[in-house]
N, C-alpha and C positions, 0 to 999 in steps of 0.2 A: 229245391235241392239244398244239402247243408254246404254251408259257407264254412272252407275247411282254413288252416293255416295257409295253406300252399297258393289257397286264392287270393289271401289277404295282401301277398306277398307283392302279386301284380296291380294290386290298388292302392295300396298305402305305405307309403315309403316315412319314416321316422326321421325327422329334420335332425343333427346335434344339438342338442341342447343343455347346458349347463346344471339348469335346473328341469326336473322330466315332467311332463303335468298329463293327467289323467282327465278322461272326456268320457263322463255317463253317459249312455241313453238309455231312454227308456218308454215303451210301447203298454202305456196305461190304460187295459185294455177291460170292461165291465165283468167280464169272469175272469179274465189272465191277465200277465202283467210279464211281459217278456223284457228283457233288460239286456244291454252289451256296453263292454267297458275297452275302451281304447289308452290304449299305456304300452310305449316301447317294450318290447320284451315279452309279453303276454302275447299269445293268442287272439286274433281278430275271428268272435264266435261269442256266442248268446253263453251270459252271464248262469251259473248254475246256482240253484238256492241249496241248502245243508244237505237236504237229498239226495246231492246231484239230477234233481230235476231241471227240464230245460222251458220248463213255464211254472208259473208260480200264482194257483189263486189268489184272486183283489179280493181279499178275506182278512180285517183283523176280529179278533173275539177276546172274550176272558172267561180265562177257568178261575173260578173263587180267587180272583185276583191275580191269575197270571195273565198274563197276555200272550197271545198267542197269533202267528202269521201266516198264510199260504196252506197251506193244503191239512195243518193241525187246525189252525182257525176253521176252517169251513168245515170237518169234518164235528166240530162241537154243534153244530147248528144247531142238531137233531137232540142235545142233549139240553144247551143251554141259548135256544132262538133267539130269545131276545138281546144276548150278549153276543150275537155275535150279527155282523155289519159288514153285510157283502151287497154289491150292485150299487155303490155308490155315485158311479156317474153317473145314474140318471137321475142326480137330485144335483149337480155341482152347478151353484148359483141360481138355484130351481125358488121363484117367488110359492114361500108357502099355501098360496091359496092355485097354485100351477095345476092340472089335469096330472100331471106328472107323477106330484107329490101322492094323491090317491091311488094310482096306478102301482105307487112302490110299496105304498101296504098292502097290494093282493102276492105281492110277489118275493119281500121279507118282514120276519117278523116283529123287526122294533117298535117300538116308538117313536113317533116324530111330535115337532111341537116348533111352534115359528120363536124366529129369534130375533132380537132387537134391531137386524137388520131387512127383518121381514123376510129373511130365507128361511131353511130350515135346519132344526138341528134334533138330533136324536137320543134320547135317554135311556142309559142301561134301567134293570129294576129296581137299585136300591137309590137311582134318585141323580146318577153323574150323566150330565150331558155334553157332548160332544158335538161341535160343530163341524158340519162334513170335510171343510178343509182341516181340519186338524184327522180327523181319521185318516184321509186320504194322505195329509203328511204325514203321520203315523210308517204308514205303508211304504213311502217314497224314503226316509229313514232307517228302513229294513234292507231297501235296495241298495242303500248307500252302504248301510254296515257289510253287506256279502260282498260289494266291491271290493271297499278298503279291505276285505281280507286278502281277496287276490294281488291289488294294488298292492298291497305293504304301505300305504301311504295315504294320505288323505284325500277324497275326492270331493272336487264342490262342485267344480262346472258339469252341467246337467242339459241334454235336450229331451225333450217329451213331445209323442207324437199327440194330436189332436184330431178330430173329427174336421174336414172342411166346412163344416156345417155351423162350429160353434163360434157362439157370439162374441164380446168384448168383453160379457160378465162372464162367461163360462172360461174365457182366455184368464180373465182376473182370477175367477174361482184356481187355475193350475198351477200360475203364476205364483197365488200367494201360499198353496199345501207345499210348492219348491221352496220359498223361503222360511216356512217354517219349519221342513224336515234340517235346514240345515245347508239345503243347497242353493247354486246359484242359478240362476235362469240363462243358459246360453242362448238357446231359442225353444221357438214351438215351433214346429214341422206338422203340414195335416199331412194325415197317417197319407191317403193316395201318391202325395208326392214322395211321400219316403219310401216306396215303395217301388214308383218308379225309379228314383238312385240307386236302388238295390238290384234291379233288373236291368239299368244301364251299366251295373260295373264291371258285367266282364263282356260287353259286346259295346261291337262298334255301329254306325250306321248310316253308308257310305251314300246312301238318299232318305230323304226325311220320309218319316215312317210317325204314324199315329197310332196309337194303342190305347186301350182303357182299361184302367186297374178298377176292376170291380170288389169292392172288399162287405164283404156280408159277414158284420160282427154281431153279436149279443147284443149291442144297447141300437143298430140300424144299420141301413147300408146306403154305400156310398159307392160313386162310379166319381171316376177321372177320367178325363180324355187327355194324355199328354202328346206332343210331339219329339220326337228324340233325333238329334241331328248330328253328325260329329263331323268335323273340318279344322280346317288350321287357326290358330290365334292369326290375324291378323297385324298384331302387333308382337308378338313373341315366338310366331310363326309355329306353336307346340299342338299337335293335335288336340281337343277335346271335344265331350261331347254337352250339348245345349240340350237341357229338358225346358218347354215351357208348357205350362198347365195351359190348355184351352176353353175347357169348359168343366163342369161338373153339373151332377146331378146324386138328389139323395133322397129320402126316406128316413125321419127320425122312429117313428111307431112302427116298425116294421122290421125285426131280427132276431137272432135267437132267445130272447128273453120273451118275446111275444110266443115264439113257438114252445119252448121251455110251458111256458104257464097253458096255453091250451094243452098240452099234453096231459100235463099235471090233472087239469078241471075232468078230462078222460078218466085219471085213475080215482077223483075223488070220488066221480057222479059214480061208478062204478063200485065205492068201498059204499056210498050211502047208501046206492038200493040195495047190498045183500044184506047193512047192517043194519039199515032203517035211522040210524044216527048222521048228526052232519057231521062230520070229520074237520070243519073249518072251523068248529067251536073248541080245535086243539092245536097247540101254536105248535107242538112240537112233532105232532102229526103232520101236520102241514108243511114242517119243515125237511119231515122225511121223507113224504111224497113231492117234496120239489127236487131232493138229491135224487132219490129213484127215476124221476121224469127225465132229469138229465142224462141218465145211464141208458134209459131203455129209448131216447133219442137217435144216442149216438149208434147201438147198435140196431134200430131201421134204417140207421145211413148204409148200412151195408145187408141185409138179411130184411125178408117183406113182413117177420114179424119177433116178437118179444115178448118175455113174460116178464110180469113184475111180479117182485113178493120182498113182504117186510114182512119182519115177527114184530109182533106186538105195537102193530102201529098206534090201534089206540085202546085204550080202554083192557085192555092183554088181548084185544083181537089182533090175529095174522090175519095178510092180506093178499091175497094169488091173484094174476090177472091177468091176462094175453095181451097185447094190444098187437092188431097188424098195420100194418103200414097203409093201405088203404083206409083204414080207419081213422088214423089222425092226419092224413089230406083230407081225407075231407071234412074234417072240423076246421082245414084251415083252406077250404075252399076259395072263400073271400079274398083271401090274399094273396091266392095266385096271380091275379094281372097286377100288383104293385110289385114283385121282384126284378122286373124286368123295368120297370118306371125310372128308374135313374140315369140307366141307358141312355133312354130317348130324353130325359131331363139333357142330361148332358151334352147329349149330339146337338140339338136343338140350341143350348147357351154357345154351343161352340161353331153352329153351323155349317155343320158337317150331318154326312148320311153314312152307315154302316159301311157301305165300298170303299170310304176316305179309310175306313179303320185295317187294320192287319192284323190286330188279334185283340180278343179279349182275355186279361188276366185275370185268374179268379186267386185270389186270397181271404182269407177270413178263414173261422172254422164255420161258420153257418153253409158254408159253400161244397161242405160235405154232403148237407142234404138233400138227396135226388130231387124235392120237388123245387127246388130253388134252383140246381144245374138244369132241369129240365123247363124253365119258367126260363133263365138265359139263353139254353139254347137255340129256344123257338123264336126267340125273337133277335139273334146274330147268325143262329147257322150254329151247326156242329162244326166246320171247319174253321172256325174262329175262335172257337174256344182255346185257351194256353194253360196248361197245367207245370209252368214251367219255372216257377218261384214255389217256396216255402210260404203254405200260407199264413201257418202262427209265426214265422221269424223273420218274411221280406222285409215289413215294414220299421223292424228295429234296427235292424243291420245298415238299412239304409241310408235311418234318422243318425245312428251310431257314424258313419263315412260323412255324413253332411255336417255331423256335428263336429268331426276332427277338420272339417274345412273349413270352417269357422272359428275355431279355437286357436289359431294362427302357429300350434305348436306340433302341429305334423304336415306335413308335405301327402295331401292326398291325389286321386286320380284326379284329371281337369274335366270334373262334373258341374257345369252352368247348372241352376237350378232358376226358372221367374214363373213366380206361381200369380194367384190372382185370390180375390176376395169375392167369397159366395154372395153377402148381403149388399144389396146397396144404401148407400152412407148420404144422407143430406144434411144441409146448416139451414135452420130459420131463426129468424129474426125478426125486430122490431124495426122499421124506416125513422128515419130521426124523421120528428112533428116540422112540417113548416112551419105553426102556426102556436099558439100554446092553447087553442082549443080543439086543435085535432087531434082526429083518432087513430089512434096508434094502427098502424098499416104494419101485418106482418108478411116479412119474403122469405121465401123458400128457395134452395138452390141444390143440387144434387151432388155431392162433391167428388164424392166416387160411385159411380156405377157399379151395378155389378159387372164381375169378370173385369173391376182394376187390378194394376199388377201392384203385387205389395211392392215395399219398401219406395213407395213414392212421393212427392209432396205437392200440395196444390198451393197457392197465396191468394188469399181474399183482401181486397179493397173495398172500404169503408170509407165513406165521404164525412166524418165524425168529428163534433168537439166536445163533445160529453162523453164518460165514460156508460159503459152500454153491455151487453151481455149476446151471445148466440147460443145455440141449442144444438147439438147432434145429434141426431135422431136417425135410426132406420126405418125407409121407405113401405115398405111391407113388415105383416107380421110373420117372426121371425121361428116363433114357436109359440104352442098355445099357452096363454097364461103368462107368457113373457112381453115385456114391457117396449114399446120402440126408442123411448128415449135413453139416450146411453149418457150424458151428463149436460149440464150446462155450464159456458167458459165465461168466466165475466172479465172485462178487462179494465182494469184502471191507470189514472195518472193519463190520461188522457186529454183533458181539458190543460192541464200545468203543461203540457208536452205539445199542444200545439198553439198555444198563445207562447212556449219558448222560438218553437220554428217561424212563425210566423214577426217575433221581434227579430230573430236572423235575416227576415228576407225571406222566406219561401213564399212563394206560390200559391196556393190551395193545398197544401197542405192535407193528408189523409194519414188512415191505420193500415198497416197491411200485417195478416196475419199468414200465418205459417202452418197449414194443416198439412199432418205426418200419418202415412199409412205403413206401419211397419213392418216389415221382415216377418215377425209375426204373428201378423193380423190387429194389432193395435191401431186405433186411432186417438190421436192426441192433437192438440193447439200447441206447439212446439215453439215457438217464437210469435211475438207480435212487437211492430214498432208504430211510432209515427215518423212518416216520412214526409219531406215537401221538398221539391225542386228551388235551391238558390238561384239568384238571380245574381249573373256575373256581371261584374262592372268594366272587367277587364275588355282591354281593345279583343282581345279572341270572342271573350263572350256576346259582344255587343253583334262582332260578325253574324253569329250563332244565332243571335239573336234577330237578326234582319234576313241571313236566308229563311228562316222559321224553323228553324232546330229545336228541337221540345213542342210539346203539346201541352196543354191539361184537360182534362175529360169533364165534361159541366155533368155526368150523370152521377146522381146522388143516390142510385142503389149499388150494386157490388159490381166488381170488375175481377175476374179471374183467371189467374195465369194458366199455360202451359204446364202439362204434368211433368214433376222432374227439375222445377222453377227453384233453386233454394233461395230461401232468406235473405233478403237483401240486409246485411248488420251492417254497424258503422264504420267499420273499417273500408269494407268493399264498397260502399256508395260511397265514402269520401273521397277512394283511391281515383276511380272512374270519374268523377265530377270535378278535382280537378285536375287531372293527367293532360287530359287536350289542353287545358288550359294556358300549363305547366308549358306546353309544346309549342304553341302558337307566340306564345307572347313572351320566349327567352330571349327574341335578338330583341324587341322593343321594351322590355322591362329587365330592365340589371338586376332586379331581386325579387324574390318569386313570394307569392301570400300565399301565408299557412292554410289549408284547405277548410270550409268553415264544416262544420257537421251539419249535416241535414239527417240525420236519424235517431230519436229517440226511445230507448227500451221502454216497453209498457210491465206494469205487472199483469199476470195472470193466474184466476180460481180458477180451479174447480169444482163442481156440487156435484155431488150424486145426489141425484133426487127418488131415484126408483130402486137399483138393486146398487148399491154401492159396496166397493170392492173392500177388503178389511183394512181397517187404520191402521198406523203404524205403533200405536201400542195395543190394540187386539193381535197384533201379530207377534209383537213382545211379549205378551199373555201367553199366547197361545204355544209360543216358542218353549217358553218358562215351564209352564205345565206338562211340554214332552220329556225336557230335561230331566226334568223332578223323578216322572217315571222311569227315565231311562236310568237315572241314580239309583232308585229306588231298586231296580230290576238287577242292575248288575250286584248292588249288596245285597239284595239276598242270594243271588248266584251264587258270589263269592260264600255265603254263608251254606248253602247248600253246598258247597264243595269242600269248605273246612268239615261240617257234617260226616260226610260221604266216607273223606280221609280219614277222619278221625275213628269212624266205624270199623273201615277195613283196616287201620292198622291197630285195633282192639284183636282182632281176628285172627291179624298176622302173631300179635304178642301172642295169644292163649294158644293156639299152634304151636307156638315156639318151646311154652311152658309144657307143655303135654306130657305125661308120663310114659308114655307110649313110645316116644320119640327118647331116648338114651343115649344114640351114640350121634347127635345131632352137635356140629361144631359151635350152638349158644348152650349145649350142655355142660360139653368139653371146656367150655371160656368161661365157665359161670362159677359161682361158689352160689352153695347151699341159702345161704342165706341174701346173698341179692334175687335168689330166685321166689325165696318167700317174700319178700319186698313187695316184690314185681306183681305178685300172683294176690296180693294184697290190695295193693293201689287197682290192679287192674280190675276184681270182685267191685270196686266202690265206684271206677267209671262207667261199668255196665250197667249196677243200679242208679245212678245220674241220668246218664243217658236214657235210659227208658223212663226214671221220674219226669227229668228237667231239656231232655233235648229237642222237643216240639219248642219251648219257651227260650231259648240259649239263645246269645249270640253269639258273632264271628270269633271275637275275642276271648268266649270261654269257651271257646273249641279247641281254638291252641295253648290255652294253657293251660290244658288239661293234659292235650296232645304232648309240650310238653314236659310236664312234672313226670310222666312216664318214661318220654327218649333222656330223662338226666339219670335217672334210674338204669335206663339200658347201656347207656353209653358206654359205660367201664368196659363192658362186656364185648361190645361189638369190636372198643377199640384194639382188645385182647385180640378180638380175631384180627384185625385188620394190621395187627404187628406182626402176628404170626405168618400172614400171608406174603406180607411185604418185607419180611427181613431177608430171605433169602437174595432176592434182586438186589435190597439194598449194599447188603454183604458182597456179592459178586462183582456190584460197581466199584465197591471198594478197592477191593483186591485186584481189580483189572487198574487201578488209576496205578496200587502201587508197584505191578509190575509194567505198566508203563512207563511211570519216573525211572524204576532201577535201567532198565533198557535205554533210555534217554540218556543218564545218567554215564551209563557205559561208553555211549559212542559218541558222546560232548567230550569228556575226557579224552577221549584218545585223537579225535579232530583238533584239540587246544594243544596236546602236547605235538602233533606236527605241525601246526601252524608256527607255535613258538619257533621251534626247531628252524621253519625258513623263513623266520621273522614276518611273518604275515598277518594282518589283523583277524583277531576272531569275536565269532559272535558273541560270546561270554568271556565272564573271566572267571577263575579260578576262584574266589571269592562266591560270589552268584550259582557255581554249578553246589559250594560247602554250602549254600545256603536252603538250596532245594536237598539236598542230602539230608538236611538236617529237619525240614519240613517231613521229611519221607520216613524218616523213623520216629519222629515223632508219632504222626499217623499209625504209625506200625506198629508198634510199641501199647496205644490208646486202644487199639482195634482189637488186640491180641488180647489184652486183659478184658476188658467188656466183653470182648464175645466167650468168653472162658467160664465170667459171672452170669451169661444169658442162657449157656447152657445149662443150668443149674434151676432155671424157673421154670414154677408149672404153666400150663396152659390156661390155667385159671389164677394164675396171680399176674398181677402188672409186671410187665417186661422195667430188667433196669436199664437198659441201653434201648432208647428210641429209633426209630428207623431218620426220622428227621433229623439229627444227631450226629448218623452216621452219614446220610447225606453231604449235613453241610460242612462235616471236618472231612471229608472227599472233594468237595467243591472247595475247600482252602487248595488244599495238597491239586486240584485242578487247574486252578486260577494260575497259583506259584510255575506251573510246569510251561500252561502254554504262553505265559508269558516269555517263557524265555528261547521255546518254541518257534515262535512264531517272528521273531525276531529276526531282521535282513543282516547281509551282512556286510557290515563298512566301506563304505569305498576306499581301494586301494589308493594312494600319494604318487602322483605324475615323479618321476627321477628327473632332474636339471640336466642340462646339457654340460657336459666337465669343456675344458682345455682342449684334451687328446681327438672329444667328440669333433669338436667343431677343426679342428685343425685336418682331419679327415675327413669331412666333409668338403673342405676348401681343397685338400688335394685332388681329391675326384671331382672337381670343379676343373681345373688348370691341368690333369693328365698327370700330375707327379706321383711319383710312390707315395704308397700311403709308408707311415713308421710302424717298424716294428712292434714298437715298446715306447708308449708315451706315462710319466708321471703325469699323476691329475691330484691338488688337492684332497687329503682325506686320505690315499695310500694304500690301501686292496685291491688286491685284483678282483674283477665284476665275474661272480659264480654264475653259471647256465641259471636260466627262467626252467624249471619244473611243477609241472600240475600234476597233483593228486584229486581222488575221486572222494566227494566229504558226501551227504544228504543231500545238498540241495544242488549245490552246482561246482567246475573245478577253480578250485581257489590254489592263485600262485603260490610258491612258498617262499618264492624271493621278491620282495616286495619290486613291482614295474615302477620304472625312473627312480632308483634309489642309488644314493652316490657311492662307489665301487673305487677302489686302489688303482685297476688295469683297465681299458677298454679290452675285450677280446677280440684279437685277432683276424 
């Protein structure tokens, strides 16, 4: 089902944040490439490419130099095979001498050829070759640019789903096409577990419940067994739900790329015997019957048969053909008992049987095809099948919410995710010599099993005073052609770091290393030190020392911790060794000794010996060389669009010009001779542009563009006075019967405020001054538009509309300035004599007086308010000193 906004709503809430950050994902998928972009404000929903398509072919190509992406790229195949590069994941990290590599020339038509790192890389015809992570950053580049369009903003943080199947070179191979498109690695997600997040986010699951997500893509198929559980945080007490992968099971040579190409071998054995020609001695034959295979695929996924037909597939032969649907199962007879093989892979690693399960999900596109549902169903039962995810967009959607729960910048639903690692992982070694004429003794130890949980860590101890080297290696072979050792770590400073511990006082003294199984799917040597137990002098330690506190281990091969053991660094073993210490021995020692260090950092190599991952300036190279093109790509863009403009508005002028056209407002605006001008220069851009405009650049596009618009400018500006003088005009005259209006009832507010001595908001000076602004205006406006009437429509106006404007914006400014203006606070009146002597009689009960003299000698006139503009203002100013008190 489609993931709508409404849903998005109940699963990902948008934390505040200052700064807003953007979280890609992206479902890197052998024919499609689905993609979703998380950013506040946007739509939680599958990314759309220019088309508004909501999947996008893993296709880039070149037309005579373009480049071209998604669904334009794949459809050149047919024209231009060799340029163009689709099916790339089944070459990423692929040793060129791999089964693989042979397998992708029956199925595209480039060139391959090994490259210095002994993978492969592929060559256009005139000789540029491309190393598959650069094509594939190519692509991941494209996704990023359709983002940032939605975005508005930059996007770097990226998740990408994977196959659970793939290695630590094929994890390297994705890792480094993310850094070179530009973006940043947030995580790798295998595709089954993304899928199940996508199916856990709008249900709950109030008893633990197992399900497997069967995904049957293009390049194989893959089964997950998860468990899905929801309950309270224990600690935060918040419902969520816990997915943990339990098993899986897979099939790399097995999916639609394999059925894609038998179909295909149907339509070729088919064009040979009617033509008697081989059709595989034509690349671009070939490339059209594998676009055809793809079509008449999809529609036997629904109808028992199909006709193909191409014109002129080869040679100018057309090509008709029926194929029914029983006819190409049973070309792919042999393959019917492996689609169901992952299943039981998986049950079997998980230990579990089909009744443990409640439903089988099926997603992929290959899972369209009846013999594949019908290969799952006989081996789970129809009633276990789920048709209840999207199957080209579960797994992106998923990756997309686990990636926003990782990017610490959105607040998602509380989805636990602990997946597990397909391959199992061992360290060999060398035994240090007892002797210096024995023979090197190697050990082997398994470090992670298969079905470890990522993101874990194991510690290896080494009984060592030399520096010395391990090996990681995978236990079984992993894919054909591919190599079991993944690098060797060598460690140094080994020998100076324990003749240091050992002048400290430790003990026996060892290495301990730090092996990291991550989040995902990396293995690394993450820390290594040497450590040795101090030997404490202190009265605590000696205790310590006589119950038999501490050990040391006299075994001189490995010793390894508990999974989930972190690193013991110098901080944390100094803090522990001497804290008791610290404790025991504060009432009998007054002053405490500084803790001594017992752990010293070792260095640590890397080698890649077999498929090693790109350097870091092959990745600078490689970086550089997309850039270039992407420089390169947008100026000619930009050149093609100066072009384009430059053509239609030739088009637009010679229109304009037209005889035909007479009573046209650039007729009316023009004079005779700016028209032959025009009609001049324009005659000598046309013939340019047909000499010189395949050869031009950006910059003699527009100035060609233009030597033309200074020619037309007069003209248009004609129009564009004519149009705008009337408004302008109108503003005018509205400002100055505004002022006169203003002008009017300022006046007659001052002369009664005078009148009952009240302050006003102007004075009599200030209202002469805006008077005097007002006719002026009036007076400037009256002549000019008098002189404007008098011009033709093809002569320049003498009065500008700007002009009139800005001597309206003076006579503006002048008015509200005085406008807008409060109006003074009235002056509190003192208390007289008379006030306060009646105040004191109605204190004591005597008569008040009649008639009291007060300083100053007037009798105090009644308080009257009149009605002004804005509010009423006294006319007798409150607390001002009067002759009389009244009565």
């Amino acid at each position: 089902m489609r993931i709508t906004t409404l849903l998005s709503l109940s699963a990902l809430t948008w934390l505040p944040q200052l700064a807003q950050a953007s979280v890609l994902a992206i479902d890197y998928g052998n024919d499609f490439i689905k993609a979703s972009l998380m950013k506040p404000g946007v739509p939680f929903d599958v990314l759309l490419n220019k088309d508004s398509k909501r999947k996008i072919s893993s296709v880039v190509a070149w037309k005579k130099g373009d480049r071209l992406f998604g669904q334009d790229a794949f459809n050149l195949a047919s024209r231009f095979p060799q340029d163009t590069f689709s099916s790339l994941k089944l070459l990423q990290a692929a040793p060129f001498d791999a089964p693989v590599v042979s397998y992708y020339g029956q199925v595209a038509a480039p060139e391959v050829a090994e490259s210095e790192r002994k993978t492969v890389i592929l060559k256009q015809p005139e000789g540029t070759e491309w190393a598959v992570e650069e094509l594939v950053g190519m692509q991941f580049a494209y996704i990023k640019h359709l983002a940032e369009l939605v975005a508005n903003e930059k996007v770097t943080d990226v998740i990408v789903t994977v196959p659970a199947y793939y290695t630590q070179f094929e994890r390297d191979a994705v890792a480094d096409a993310i850094e070179i498109s530009g973006l940043r690695t947030l995580a790798l997600i295998n595709d089954g577990t993304a899928v199940a997040v996508n199916y856990a986010m709008t249900r709950t699951f109030p008893t633990p419940e197992y399900h497997i997500v069967y995904d049957a893509g293009a390049s194989g198929i893959r089964a997950t067994i998860a468990s899905f559980t929801t309950a309270n945080d224990p600690k935060t007490g918040v419902a969520g739900t816990h997915i943990a992968v339990a098993g899986v099971g897979y099939d790399r040579s097995t999916g639609g790329v394999e059925l894609d190409r038998r179909l295909r071998d149907i339509l070729v054995n088919a064009f040979n015997t009617k033509t008697g020609r081989d059709v595989r001695e034509d690349k671009r034959g070939m490339a059209k019957l594998w676009k055809e295979a793809q079509r008449v695929k999809a529609i036997l996924s629904a109808n028992t048969e199909a006709t193909a037909q191409i014109e002129s597939l080869a040679w100018d032969i057309d090509f008709k053909y029926k194929v029914t649907r029983e006819q190409f199962e049973e070309t792919c007879k042999e393959l019917k008992g492996e689609f169901a093989k992952p299943i039981q892979d998986a049950l079997k690693n998980a230990g579990l049987t089909i009744e443990n399960v409640t439903s089988v999900i099926l997603t992929g596109g290959s899972t369209r095809t009846p013999m594949i549902q019908a290969a799952v169903k006989a081996a789970v039962g129809d009633d276990k099948i789920a048709l209840n995810v999207n199957a080209d967009e579960a797994a992106v959607l998923g990756a997309a919410l686990h990636g926003a729960g990782l990017s610490r910048q959105f607040k998602t639903k509380n989805i636990k995710v602990t997946d597990i690692s397909v391959h199992e992982i061992q360290v060999s070694y060398f035994a240090a010599p007892t002797t210096a004429n024995t023979r090197p003794r190697s050990i082997t130890t398994s470090i992670f099993p298969a079905g470890s949980k990522v993101g874990t860590k194991k510690v290896l101890t080494f009984k060592r005073k030399e520096d010395f080297a391990i090996f990681l290696d995978y236990k079984d072979t992993i894919a054909p052609g591919f190599p079991t050792r993944m690098m060797e770590v060598e460690f140094g400073g080994v020998t100076e770091a324990i003749a240091n511990l050992t002048e400290r006082g430790a003990i026996d003294p060892v290495v301990k290393a730090t092996l990291t199984l991550s989040e995902s799917g990396f293995v690394s040597v993450s820390d290594a030190v040497a450590f040795g137990e101090i030997k404490d002098e202190s009265l605590t330690g000696k205790l310590k020392g006589l119950f038999g506190a501490g050990s040391s281990s006299s075994d001189d091969s490995t010793a390894e911790s508990a999974e989930n053991t972190p690193p013991r660094d110098t901080e944390s073993a100094s803090a522990s060794a001497s804290s008791s210490t610290a404790a025991a021995s504060a009432s009998a020692t007054p002053e405490k000794k500084a803790p001594i260090e017992n752990t010293i950092s070792l260095t640590i190599e890397n080698k890649f010996t077999t498929i090693p991952p790109m350097t870091v300036d092959q990745k600078r190279k490689s970086r550089g060389r997309l850039r270039a093109i992407d420089a390169e790509e947008s100026a000619k863009t930009r050149r093609e669009e100066a072009r384009n403009t430059f053509e239609s508005y030739l088009y637009r002028l010679r229109d304009l010009l037209n005889e035909d056209n007479k009573d046209t407002p650039f007729k009316k605006c023009s004079q005779a001779s700016e028209r032959k001008e025009i009609a001049e220069r324009l005659e000598e851009s046309f013939a340019w542009l047909a000499d010189r405009g395949d050869l031009a650049e950006t910059s003699q596009f527009l100035d060609k563009r233009i030597a033309l618009e200074t020619l037309e400018r007069p003209v248009i500006h004609r129009y564009q006075e004519i149009e705008a003088f009337p408004q302008a005009l109108n503003n005018s005259q509205m400002w100055n019967w505004s002022t006169r209006l203003f002008l009017h009832d300022a006046r007659q507010n001052l002369t009664a405020e005078a009148a009952a001595d009240l302050p006003s908001k102007w004075t009599a000076d200030e209202l002469d001054g805006l008077e005097r602004t007002l006719k002026e205006h009036e007076t400037w406006l009256v002549e000019w538009v008098e002189k404007q009437k008098s011009v033709k429509p093809n002569e320049d106006p003498v009065i500008e509309t700007t002009e009139m404007k800005a001597r309206a914006k003076v006579l503006e400014t002048h008015l509200q300035k005085l406008y807008r203006r409060k109006v003074p606070k009235a002056v509190k009146k003192p208390k007289t004599t008379s006030t306060v002597a009646t105040e004191a009689a109605k204190e004591t009960g005597a008569a008040e007086p009649v008639e009291a003299e007060a300083e100053g000698g007037d009798a105090q006139e009644p308080v009257i308010k009149v009605e002004t503009d804005e509010r009423q203002v006294p006319l007798a100013e409150e607390g001002a000193p009067t002759g009389h008190d009244e009565l």
